[in-house]
N, C-alpha and C positions, 0 to 999 in steps of 0.2 A: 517873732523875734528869735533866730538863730543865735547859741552859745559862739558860733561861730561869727561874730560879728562886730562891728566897732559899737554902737548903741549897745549892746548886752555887755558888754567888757569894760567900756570905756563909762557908761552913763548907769541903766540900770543896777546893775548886780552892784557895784559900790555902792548907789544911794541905801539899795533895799537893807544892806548886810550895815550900814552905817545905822540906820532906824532902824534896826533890829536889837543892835546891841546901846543905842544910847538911850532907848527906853527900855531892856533891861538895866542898864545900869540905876536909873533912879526906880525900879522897882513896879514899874509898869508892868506887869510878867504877862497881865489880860490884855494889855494893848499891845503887846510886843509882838505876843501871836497874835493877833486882830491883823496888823503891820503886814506881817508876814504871809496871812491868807489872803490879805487885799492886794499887795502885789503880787501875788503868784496868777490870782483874777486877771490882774495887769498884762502879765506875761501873757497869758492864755490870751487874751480880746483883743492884743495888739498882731494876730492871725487876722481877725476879724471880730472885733467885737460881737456880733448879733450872736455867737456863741455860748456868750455868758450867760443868757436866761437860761438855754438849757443844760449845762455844765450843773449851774446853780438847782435849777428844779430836779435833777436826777441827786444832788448831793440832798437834797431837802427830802425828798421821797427815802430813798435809802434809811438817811437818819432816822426819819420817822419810823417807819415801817421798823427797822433795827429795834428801835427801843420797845415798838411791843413787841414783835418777838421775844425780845428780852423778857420782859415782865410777865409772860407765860399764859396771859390771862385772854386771848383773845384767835382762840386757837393757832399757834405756832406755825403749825405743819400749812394751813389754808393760807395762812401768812406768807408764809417761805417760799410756796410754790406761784402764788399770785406777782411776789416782789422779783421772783428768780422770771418769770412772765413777760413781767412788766421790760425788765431789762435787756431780755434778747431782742421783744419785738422792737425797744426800741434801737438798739444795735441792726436788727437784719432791717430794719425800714432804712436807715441811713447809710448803712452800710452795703444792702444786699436786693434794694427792690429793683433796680434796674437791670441787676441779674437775673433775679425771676423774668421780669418783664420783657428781657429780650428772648430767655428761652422759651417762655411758654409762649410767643409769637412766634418764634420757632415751631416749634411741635405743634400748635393750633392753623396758623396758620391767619393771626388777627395781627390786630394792626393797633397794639397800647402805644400809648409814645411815651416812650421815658420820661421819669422824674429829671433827671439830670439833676441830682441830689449833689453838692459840694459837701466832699465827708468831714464831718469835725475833726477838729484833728484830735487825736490823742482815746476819741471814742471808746477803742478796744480795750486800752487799758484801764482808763477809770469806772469801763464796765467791769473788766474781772474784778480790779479791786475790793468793787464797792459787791457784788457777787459772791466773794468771798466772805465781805464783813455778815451779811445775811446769812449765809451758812453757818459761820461761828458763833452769830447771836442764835442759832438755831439749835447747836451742839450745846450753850452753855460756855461755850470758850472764849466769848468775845466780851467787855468785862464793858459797863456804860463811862460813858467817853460826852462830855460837853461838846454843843454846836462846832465850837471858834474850832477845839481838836480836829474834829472829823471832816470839817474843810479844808483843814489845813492837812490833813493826813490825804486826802483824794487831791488837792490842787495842790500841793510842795512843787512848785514850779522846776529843781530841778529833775522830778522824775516825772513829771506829768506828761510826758509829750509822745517819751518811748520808752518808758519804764526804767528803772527796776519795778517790775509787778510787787509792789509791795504787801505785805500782812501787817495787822492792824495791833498785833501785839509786841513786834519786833519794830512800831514806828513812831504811835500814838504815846507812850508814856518815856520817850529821848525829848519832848518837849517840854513837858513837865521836870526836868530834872536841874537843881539847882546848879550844878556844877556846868551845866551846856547853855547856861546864859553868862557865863562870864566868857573875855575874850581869851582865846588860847592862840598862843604864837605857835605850838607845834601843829595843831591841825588847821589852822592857816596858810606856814608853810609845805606840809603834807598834799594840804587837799589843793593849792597851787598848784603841785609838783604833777599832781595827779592833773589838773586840769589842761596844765602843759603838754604835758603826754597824749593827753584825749584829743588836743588840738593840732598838732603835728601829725598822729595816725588820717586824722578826717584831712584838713589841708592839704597836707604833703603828702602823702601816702595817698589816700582813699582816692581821693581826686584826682592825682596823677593814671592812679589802674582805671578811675570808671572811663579816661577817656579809649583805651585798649580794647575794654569790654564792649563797650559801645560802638567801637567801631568793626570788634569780631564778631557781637550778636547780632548785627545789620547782614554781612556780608560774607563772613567764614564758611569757606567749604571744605578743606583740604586739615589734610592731620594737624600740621606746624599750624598753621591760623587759627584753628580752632579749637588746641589745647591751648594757647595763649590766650585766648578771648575768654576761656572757661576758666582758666586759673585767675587770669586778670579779676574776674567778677569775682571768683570764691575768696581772692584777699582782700579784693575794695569792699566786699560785704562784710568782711572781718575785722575790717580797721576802721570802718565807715562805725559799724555798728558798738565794736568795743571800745572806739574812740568815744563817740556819746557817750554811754555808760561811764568810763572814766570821767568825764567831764561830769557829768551827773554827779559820780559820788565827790569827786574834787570839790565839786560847785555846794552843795550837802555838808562838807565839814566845815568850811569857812561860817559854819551856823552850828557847828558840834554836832549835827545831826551825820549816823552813820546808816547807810543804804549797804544791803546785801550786794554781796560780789553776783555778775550775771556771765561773767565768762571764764573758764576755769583750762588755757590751753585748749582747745577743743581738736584742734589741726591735729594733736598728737592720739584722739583717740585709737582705741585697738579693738570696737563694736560700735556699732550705732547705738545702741545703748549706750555706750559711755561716755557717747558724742554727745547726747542728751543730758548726760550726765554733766559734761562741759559750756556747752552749746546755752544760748539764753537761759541760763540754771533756775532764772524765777517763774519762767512759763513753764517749764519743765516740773518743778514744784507744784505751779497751780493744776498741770493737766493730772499729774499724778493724785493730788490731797482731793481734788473736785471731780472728778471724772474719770481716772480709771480703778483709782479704790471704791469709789461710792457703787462703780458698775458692776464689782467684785474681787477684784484685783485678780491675785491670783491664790487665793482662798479656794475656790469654787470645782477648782480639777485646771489641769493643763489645758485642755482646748476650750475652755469659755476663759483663761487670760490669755490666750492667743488673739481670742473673740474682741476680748477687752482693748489690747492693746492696739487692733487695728480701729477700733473706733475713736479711740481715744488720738489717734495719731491723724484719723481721717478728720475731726473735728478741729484737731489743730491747726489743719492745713486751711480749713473753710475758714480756721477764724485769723489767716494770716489776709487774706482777701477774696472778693468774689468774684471767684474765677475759675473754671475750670484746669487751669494748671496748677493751683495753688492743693483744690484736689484731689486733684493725682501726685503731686508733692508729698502731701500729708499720707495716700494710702500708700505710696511708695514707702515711706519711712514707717509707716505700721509693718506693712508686709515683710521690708526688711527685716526688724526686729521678729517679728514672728516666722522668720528664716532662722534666724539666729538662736530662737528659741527648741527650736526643732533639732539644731548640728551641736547644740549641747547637750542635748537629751542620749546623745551616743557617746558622748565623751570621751570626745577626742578634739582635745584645743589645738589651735591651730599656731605655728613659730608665731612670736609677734611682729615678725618682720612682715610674713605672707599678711598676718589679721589687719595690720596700719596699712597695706599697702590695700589690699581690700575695700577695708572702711574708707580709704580718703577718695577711692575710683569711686566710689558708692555717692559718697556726697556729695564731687562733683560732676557727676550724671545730674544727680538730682538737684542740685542749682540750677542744671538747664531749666528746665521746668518750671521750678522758681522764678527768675528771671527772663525764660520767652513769653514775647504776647501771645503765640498760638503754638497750636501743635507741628506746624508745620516748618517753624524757626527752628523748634527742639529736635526733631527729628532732621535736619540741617546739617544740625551741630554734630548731631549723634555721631551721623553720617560720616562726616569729617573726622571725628574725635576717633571713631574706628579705623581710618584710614580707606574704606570704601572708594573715596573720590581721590586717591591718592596722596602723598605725601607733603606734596606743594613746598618741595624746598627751597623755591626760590622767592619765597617771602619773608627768609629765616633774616636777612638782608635788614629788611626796614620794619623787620622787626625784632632786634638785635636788643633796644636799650631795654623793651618790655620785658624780653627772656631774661635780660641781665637781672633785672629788678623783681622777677617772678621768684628766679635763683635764690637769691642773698635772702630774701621776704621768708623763704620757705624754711633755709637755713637758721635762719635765724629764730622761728616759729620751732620747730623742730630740734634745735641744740641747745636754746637760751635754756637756765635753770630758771623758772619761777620765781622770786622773791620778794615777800613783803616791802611795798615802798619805805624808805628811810631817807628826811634829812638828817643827815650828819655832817656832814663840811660844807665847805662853800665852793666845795665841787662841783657837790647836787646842784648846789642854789647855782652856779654859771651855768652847767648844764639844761637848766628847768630855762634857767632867764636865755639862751642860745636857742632853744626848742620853740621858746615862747617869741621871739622876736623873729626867728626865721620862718615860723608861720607864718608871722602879717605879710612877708611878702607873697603868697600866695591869697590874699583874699582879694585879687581882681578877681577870682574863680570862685566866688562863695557859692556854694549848691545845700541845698536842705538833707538831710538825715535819712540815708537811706528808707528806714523802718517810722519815719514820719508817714508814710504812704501806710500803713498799716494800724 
């Protein structure tokens, strides 16, 4: 079930948020979340139902295993690393066996046949999640939490799918809170406004660039075409992806429940670091709290957090999918930053005109990568993007309204000031209800969430 959709809009999200708040209102407060992890189940199985056993038996393992951990008495550490174990293998089986299986027939020279595994969706993320709640119960820091909580903290349908990666202490006790079962007109209107928003970036926006990108990543040879194809993808991945997000938290407060921010301006970074720092902010969080402080951060000396942060970066990239572009995506962005780590080490910063202009060449090289199926599309593009294959001005032509819309996208990314959503007049509310209605006319073109693939 797509947020982008007439069933989720029109049927689901009304019924679920109406049972939600009219059995808190008679005091139901155990059945109310009951309600609310059983349609979020909903949510998830109307993918494919046959999912829900295992959704359900990884949330049940987790739980378990969490609570002794907790209780200290059955050696923690044997615990931690058996539970941490359990959850990649099952991650890299679902997510990564047919990678093995094609390169070691590669290199061998045998003949396995593919699983042809259909990935669950949402895998990656209700792996780190629940990966993180193990580690916290492991620190001490994770405080014990009832069943109905802890399903409903792993399957909150609106972040289940593509995140926000949430933490268990910033989510599990917003349910519990008396004041987020009563109805609230401001963050209904809010989290509308927001939901608005999220739906016109993905419709209007995202869908209009992926069909640019898709036609430059098939075919671009030449400079003009294949800066257009590369910018096209770097905004559809941007509105695609902060569009959900939005939608997510919009979808989230209509329930009082508030989800961390995942996008923070990122276009405007002035390092890849900073881009990180903007860029999916919750995975960015997990790769940092889980894996490159645990590996030593940068405690240890200068060249083991050089060490650190190319692993860390390289793991990211494996765990965005399995693939070798994905990769070299991830140790691109390691290596990057540990370029970066190096030219500060001389200090001497660089205008922040030269450093933006830097970072944004840098990240979309590295969307190529991202987004080609092989190494041979990427190097294409490169090709192109360098001017190699010439300048191909005469495709500027029919591809005029793309540059227009790449233009105004960028500007506007680049000059808008930041600021906290606010209803206050019936400005907003025309505006939200004009954003909202002029979507629907693009859903003959429904397409799924970019980062649903991941």
């Amino acid at each position: 079930m797509l947020f982008n959709s007439y069933i989720f809009m029109f049927g689901f999200l009304p019924v679920v948020q109406a049972g939600y708040f009219a059995l808190n209102r008679i005091r139901l407060f155990k059945y109310a979340k009951l309600w609310l992890a059983l349609s979020s189940l909903v949510f998830y199985g109307w993918w494919n139902i046959r999912y829900i056993p295992l959704i359900l038996l990884s949330i049940l393992f987790n739980y378990t295993l969490g609570r002794y951990i907790h209780s200290g008495k059955f050696r923690p550490r044997t615990l931690l690393i058996f539970g941490l174990s359990a959850n990649l293998l099952l991650l890299g089986y679902c997510k990564y066996a047919d990678f093995f299986i094609t390169n070691w027939n590669g290199l061998t020279g045998w003949k396995v046949a593919p699983l042809h595994l259909l990935l669950p969706l949402g895998i990656s993320f209700f792996t780190f999640t629940q990966i993180a709640y193990l580690v916290d119960a492991y620190r001490h820091q994770a405080r014990e939490y009832g069943l109905i909580n802890y399903i409903l903290f792993v399957t909150f349908f609106p972040h289940l799918i593509a995140g926000p990666i949430l933490h268990h202490k910033e989510m599990m006790p917003q349910f519990d809170r008396l004041r987020g079962k009563l109805w609230n007109w401001n963050n209904v209107l809010k989290g509308t406004l927001l939901f608005s928003i999220g739906l016109g970036k993905k419709v209007i926006i995202a869908d209009t660039l992926a069909g640019f990108a898709n036609s430059g990543f098939a075919s671009a040879a030449h400079f003009v075409d294949s800066w257009v194809a590369v910018l096209s993808y770097t905004l559809q991945l941007y509105f695609d992806f902060s569009g959900y997000t939005d939608m997510a938290i919009g979808i989230a407060l209509l329930f009082n429940i508030v989800l961390p921010q995942n996008f923070n301006a990122p276009y405007r970074a002035l390092s890849i670091r900073d881009f990180w720092r903007r860029w999916h902010m919750t995975l960015s969080r997990f790769l940092r709290d889980y894996i490159y402080i645990p590996l030593g951060g940068n405690r240890k000396g200068f060249w083991i957090s050089i060490r650190n942060v190319i692993i860390t970066f390289l793991l990211g990239g494996i765990w965005h999918g399995a693939g070798w572009m994905f990769v070299l995506w991830g140790l691109l962005h390691g290596v990057g930053q540990a370029v970066e780590k190096l030219w500060a080490r001389r200090g001497t910063p660089l205008p922040k005109g030269i450093a933006w202009l830097l970072t944004f060449t840098f990240i979309n090289v590295t969307w190529v990568f991202f987004r080609a199926e092989n190494l041979t599309i990427a190097l294409r593009l490169l090709k192109g993007m360098s001017g190699i294959n010439g300048l191909g001005t005469s495709a500027v032509s029919s591809l005029k309204w793309a540059i227009v819309l790449i233009v105004i996208l960028l500007g506007v990314i680049l000059l808008r000031h930041k600021t906290e959503i606010q209803v206050r007049s019936w400005k907003t509310v025309m505006a939200m209800a004009l954003i909202f209605v002029l979507s629907l006319f693009f859903f003959n073109r429904i397409t799924p969430f970019l980062y649903f693939n991941f």
